[in-house]
N, C-alpha and C positions, 0 to 999 in steps of 0.2 A: 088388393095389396099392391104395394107399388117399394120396389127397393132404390136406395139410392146406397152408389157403390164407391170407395177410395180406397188408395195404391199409396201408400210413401214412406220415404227412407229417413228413420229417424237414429236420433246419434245414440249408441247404446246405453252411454252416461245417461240418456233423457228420461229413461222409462219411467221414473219416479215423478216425471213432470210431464210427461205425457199423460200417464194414468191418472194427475191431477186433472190437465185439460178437459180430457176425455171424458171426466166423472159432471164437470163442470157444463158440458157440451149436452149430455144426456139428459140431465135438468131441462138447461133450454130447448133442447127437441120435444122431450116429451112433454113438456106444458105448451107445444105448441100442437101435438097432436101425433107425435111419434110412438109406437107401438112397443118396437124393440133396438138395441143397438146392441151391436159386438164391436171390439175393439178387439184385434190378436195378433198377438207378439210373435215375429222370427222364431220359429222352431229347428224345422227343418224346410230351409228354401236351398235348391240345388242352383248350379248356375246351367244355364243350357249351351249349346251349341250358336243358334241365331238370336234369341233373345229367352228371356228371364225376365223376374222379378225385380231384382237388380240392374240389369239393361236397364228396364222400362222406366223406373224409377232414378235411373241414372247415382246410386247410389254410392257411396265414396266409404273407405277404408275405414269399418268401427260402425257405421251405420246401420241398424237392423229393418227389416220390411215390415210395415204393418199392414194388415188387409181387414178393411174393417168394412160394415157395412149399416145404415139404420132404416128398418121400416115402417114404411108409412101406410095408413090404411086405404089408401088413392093417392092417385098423382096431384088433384086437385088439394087436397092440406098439403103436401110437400112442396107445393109451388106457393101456397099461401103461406106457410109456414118462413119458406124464404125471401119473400116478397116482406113480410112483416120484420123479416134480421136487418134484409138492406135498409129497409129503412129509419131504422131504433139504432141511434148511433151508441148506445150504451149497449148493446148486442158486444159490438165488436171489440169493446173497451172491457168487457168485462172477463176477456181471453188474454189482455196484455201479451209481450210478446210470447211468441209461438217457440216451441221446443224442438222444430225442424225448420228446413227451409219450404215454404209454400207453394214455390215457384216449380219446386218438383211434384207436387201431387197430381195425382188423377181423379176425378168422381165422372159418375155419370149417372143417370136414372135408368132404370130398369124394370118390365115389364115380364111377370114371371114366365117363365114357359111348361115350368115344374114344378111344382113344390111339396115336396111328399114330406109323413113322420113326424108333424106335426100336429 
């Protein structure tokens, strides 16, 4: 199992176009070899002392947090998987613009350490 992880602040009006994206997004993953994705919406995020969810994402006034995650069954198909989007310039075309700013997101890849309940 291999997760790949993202962080960002999207404007609360967007959620309606977000969970379009999102729905849109999960197609193209999973035909490419993705297993599962979550997508989840600001509930209850506090703000901290030294940093937050908000810090991190540098979020601005109305903007909600999303913490979403999709995975993959190796690092190997999520590196293929992305390797195949950069390069199908209809990938990118078929997300038109975005419901947040990009320039504030986080991802990273992840290697379990845990994963129980499943």
């Amino acid at each position: 199992m291999y997760i790949q992880g993202f962080l960002l602040a999207v404007p609360g009006d967007s959620k309606a176009a977000y969970h379009e994206l999102a729905s849109k997004g999960w197609a193209m993953f999973n035909s490419l070899g993705a297993t599962e994705m979550v997508e989840a919406w600001e509930d209850d995020v506090t703000d901290g002392k030294l940093t937050d969810f908000r810090k991190a994402t540098q979020a601005k006034e109305g903007e909600k947090i999303v913490f979403s995650w999709i995975i993959w069954p190796d690092r190997a198909t999520c590196d293929a998987a992305s390797q195949k989007m950069q390069e199908d310039p209809a990938m990118g075309a078929m997300f038109g613009e975005l419901p947040f700013d990009g320039m504030r997101m986080m991802w990273g890849g992840f290697t379990p350490l845990l994963a129980e309940g499943r």
